[in-house]
N, C-alpha and C positions, 0 to 999 in steps of 0.2 A: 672556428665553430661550425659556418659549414660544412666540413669533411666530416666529422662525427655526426650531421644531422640525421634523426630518422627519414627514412624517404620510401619506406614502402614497410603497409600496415594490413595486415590480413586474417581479418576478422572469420572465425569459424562457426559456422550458425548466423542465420537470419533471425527472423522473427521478431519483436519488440526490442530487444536486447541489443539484437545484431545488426538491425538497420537503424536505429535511437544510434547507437556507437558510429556509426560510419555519417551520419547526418550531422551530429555534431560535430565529428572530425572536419565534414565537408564545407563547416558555414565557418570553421572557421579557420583551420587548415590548406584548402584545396589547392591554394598556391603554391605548395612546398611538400605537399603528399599523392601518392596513390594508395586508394584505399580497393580491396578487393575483398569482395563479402564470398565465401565459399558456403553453400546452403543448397539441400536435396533437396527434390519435393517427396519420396519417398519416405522422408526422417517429419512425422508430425509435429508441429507446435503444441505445446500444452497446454494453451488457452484457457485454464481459468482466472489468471489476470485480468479479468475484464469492468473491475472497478478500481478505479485510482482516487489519489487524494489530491487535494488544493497544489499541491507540489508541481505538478503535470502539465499547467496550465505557465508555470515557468520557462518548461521548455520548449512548448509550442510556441511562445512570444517569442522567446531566444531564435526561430531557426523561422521564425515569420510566416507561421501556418496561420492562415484562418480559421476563427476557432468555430464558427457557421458552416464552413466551407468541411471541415473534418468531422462534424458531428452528421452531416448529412451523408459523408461519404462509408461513415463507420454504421451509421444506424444508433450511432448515441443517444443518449437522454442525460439529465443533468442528476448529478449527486449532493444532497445536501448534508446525506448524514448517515447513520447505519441506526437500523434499529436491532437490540437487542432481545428476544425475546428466550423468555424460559430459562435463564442464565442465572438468575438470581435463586430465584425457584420455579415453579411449574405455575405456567399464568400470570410470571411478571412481564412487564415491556418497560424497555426504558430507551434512550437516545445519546449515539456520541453525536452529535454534532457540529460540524465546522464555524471554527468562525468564536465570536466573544461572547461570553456572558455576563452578565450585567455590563456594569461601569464600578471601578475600583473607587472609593472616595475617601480624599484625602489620604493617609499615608497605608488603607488597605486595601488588599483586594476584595473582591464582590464578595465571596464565598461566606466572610465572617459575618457580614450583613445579614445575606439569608441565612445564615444558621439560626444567628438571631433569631429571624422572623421565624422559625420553624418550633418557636416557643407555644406559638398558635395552633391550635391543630387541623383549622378551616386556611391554613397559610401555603401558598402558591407554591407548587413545585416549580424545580430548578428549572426546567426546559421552557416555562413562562417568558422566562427572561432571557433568553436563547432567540436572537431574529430568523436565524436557520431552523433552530427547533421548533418555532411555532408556525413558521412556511412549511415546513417536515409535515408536519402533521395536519395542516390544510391542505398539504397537495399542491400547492404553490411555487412561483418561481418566477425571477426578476434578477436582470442585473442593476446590482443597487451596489453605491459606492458607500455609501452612508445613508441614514434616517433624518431627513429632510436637513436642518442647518441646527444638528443637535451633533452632539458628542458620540451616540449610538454610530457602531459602524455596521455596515451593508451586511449583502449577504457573499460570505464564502463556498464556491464551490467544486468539485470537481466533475466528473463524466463516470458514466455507465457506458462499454461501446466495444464492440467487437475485436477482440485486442489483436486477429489475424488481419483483419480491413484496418485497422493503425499502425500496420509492420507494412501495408503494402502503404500506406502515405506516408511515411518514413523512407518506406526505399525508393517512390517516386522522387520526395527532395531530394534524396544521394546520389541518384544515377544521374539527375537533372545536373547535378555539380559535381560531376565527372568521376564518382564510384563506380567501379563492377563487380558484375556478379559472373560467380562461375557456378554452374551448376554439376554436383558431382559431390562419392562419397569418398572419404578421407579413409585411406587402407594403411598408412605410417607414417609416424610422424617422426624426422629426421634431427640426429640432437648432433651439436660439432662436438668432437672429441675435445677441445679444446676447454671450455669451459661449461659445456654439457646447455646451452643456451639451445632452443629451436633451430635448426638452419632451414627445414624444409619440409613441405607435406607433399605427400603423395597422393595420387586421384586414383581409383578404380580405374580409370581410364589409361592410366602410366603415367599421364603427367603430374611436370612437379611444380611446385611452386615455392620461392621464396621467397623472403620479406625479413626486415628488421625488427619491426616488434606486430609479436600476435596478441589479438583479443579472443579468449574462449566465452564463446557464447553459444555452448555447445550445448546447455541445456543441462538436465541432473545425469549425463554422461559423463560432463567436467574432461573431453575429449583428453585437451592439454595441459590443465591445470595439474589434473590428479593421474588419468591415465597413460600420459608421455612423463610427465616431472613429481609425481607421487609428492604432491604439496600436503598430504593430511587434511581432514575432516575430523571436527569436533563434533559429535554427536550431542542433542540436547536432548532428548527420550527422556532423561530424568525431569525435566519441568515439562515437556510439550511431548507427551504420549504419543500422541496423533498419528499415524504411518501409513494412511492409504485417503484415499478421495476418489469418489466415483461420480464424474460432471455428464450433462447430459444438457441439450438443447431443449427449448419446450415454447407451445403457443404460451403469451402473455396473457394473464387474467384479465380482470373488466380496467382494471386501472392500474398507467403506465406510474408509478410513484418515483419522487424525486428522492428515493433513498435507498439503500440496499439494507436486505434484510438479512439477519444469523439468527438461528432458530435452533438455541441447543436441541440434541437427542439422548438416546438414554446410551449412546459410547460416543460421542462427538457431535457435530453440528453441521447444520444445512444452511448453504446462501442460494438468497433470490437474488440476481441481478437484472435490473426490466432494461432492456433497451427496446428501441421503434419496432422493431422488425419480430424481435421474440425474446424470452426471456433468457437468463446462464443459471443454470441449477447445478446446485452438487451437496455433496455431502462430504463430509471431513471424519471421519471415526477409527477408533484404535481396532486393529485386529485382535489387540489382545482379547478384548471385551465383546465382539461383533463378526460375523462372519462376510464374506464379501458378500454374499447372494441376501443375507439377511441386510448389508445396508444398500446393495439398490434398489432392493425390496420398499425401503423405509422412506430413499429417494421418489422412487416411483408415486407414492402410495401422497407424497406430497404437495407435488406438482401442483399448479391453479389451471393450467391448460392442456392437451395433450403434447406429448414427447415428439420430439421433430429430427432426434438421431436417435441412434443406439447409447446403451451409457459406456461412459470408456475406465477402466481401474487404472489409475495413477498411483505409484508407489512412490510415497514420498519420504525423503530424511532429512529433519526440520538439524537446522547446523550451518555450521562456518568452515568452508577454509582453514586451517594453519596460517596461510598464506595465498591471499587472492592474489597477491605480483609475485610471481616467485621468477628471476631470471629474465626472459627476455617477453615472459606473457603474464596479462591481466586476465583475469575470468569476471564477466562480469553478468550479470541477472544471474538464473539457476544454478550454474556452474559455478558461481562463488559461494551459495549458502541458499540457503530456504528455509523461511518462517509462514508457517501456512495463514491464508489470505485471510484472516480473520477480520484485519485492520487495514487491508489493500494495498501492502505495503510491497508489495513483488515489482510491477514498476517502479515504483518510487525508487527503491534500493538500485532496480537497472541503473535510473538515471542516475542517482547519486554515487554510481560508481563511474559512471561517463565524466561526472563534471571534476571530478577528482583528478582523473586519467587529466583530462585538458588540464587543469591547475598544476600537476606534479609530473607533465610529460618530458621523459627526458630524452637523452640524447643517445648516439647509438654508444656511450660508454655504461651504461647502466649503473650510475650510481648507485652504493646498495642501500645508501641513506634516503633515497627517493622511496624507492619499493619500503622499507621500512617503516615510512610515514603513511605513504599509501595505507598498507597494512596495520597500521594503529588506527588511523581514522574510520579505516571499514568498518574493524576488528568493535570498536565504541559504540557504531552506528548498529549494528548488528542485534549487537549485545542491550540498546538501550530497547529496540524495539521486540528483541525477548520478550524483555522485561515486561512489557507494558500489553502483552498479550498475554502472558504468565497470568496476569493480576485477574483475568478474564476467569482463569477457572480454580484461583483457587481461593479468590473472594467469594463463595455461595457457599447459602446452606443446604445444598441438593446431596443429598444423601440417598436416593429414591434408587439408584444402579448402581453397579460395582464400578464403574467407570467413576460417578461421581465420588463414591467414596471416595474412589485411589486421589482422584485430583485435590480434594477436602485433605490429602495428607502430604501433597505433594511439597516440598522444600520450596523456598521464596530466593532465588537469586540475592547474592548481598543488595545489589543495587536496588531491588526492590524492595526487600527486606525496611531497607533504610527509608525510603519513600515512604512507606505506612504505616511506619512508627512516629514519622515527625505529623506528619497528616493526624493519624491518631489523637497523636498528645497533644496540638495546636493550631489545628484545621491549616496549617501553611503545607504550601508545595512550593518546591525551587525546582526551576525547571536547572539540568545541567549541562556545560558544553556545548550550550545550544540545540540540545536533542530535538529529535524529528517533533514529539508531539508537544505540546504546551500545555501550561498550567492548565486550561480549560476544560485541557482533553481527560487528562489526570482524576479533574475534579469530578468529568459526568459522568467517569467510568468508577471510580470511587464511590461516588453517591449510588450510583444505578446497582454496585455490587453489595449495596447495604451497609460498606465503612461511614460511619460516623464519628467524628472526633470527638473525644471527651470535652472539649471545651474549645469557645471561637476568642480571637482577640479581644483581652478588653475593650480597648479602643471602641469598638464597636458599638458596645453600652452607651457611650458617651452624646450619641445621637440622640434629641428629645425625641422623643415618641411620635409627639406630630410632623417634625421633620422625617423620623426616619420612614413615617408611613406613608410620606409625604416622595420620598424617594424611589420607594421601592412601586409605589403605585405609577410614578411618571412613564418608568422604565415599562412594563406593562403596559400602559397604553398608548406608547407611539410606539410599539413595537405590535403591537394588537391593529391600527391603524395602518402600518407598515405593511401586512398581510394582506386586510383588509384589500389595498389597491392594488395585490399582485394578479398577472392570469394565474388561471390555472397553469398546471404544469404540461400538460397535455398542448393547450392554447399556445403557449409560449412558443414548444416545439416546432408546432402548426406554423407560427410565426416566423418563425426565426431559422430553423434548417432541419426542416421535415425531410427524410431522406424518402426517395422513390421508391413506391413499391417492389416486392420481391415474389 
């Protein structure tokens, strides 16, 4: 088994993706691999990954970062939630928020409860009962495991934070456990005649390098994925329009908030991302509908502080791979697929293509059953977070632009399809597969889109009235109480890992 083992792994492209890859190789490989990251500085990072989810905080524990220690070095702030705005219609706001809502009791979940209550019309919106959501919306922020010695659990969060200052704390762990870096641009990529596998890359400079298995993390170039091994691209244009983003730096308004903001527009949508130091602005919109100068017209025109770069056009193609493993290379972040950051799902995907790779790493025979599973697993994970950003535009009654229209006609993926018909007809949601996001997430993005189910579990009825008000009020106020004793969000910062002036 030794003489088949891999023994030299060379990653192309740095940045989140490329140093994430070689970090986790390194914490728990290093005694059996070299790892060599090849990365220009000429070739820019696309940085608007700069909000992640609950996920994130997985693999910082995993490679033993400190998570004070990173938030000061990145300029982070903390994430509790996204606020949606104008998505529904012109003027609404609502919240996904991390983390649980209410408490299920007895054999259902929360949801059919507050349906229930929603008999009232003086009766509590969902995010009430949300401990992230109602720290969200105070500004608040605490690490809390749970709500004093009750059932209620803490608060979940993730990070706002400069996602090129989190590729350079990634490449300090890797190179510290014995990864390099070469710097230089890639001019051919060398395939054996033999069974058309990678042998070798080529440097601007003549040198060559080889290696038994490559990672592409070459970015929406897909260097080796697509452009040495022509693995195919699934285009999804038919549910997610979307094709360009133009991001842009900017001063931070009066208040650093513990959420990231989407702020539909009349062809696509704009995020806030606050971190310490200044804020991640951009805008997401279809060219069909929008011209580039008209949306960083739209960008600009948004902003809470003044602009602190120039804005940069990103041409994006929201899609999958054929095949993220094809042969002797993985692609992993951009170069496997992109679904635009709606739901800050860009990291997340990086890393859950890392921990895959580690789970199904084989040997240097390439079974083809390894890449095959690889490939069904991505291929689900992909496909589930489509879905559930799908649902974002074509739940609304926005009719007000030709964009909204086209999205108001857009086709519902099966998967989703089937999610909002059973929701509809029975307020239930099954989460499936173990998919990325959870019942909860489903439910506030459902509610927030105006789906309403025709009816909740009976079961639900069956609660006397003085208990059930007796229930839903407890929940409300040690979650009320819960806030109450949080800092501010700003404070906490202050406290905990203010990074240095810039």
């Amino acid at each position: 088994m030794t003489e088949r083992a891999i023994k030299r792994v060379v990653i192309v492209g740095g940045g989140t993706a490329g140093w994430m890859s070689a970090a986790v190789l390194m914490r728990t490989m290093a005694a059996s691999l070299e790892v060599r990251v090849i990365e220009s500085e000429a070739i820019g990072v696309i940085g608007v990954g700069e909000a992640t989810i609950p996920q994130i905080r997985n693999v910082n524990r995993f490679l033993g970062i400190d998570e004070d220690a990173m938030l000061r070095a990145t300029g982070g702030t903390f994430k509790l939630a996204i606020e949606f705005n104008d998505w529904l219609r012109v003027g609404h706001t609502y919240l996904h928020a991390f983390g649980e809502v209410g408490l299920p009791l007895g054999p259902l979940p929360f949801q059919h409860y507050w349906l229930r209550s929603q008999k009232d019309a003086a009766a509590a919106d969902l995010w009430t009962y949300s401990l992230n959501g109602a720290a969200a919306r105070a500004h608040r922020m605490a690490r809390l495991e749970k709500i004093g010695n009750t059932p209620l659990s803490g608060i979940n969060y993730a990070f706002h934070f400069d996602a090129t200052r989190y590729g350079r704390v990634l490449r300090e762990f890797a190179e510290q456990r014995g990864a390099k870096r070469t710097e230089g641009q890639i001019v051919e990529v060398k395939l054996r005649g033999t069974d058309g596998h990678i042998e070798s890359l080529v440097l601007q400079n003549g040198e060559r390098i080889e290696g038994d298995l490559f990672i592409d993390c070459s970015g929406f170039r897909a260097l080796l994925i697509e452009g040495a091994l022509h693995s195919g691209f699934d285009d999804w244009r038919e549910w997610l329009p979307c094709d360009r983003a133009v991001a842009i730096t900017a001063t931070n308004g009066a208040v650093v908030r513990p959420f990231t903001q989407a702020t539909a527009r009349p062809a696509g949508w704009q995020w806030r991302i606050p971190q310490q130091h200044r804020s991640g602005d951009g805008h997401v919109y279809c060219s069909e509908f929008m011209s580039d100068d008209e949306a960083t017209s739209l960008l600009l025109s948004g902003l809470e502080g003044p602009a602190l770069s120039e804005p940069r056009l990103i041409r994006i193609s929201t899609g999958v791979r054929r095949r993220l493993w094809l042969r002797n290379c993985v692609a992993i972040g951009l170069a496997g697929g992109f679904i635009e950051p709606l739901e800050s799902t860009a990291i997340h995907l990086a890393q859950s293509g890392v921990s895959r790779l580690l789970a199904l790493f084989p040997d240097a025979g390439f079974d083809p059953a390894i890449a095959e599973e690889y490939n069904r697993q991505m291929r689900q994970e992909y496909e589930q977070v489509r879905d559930f950003v799908v649902l974002h535009y074509r739940a609304t009654e926005r009719r007000d632009t030709p964009f909204w229209r086209h999205c108001g006609a857009l086709p519902a993926p099966a998967g989703l399809a089937r999610k909002l018909e059973i929701f509809e007809a029975t307020g239930q949601i099954f989460r499936e597969n173990e998919e990325l996001f959870t019942e909860q997430s489903w439910l506030q993005v459902m509610i927030g889109q105006g789906i309403r189910p025709r009816r909740y579990h009976p079961v639900a009825d069956n609660l006397p009235t003085e208990q059930f008000n007796e229930f839903l009020g407890n929940i409300r106020t040690l979650i009320h109480g819960a806030v109450e004793r949080m800092d501010s969000h700003e404070r906490f910062i202050a406290g905990h890992c203010a990074a240095e002036p810039h």
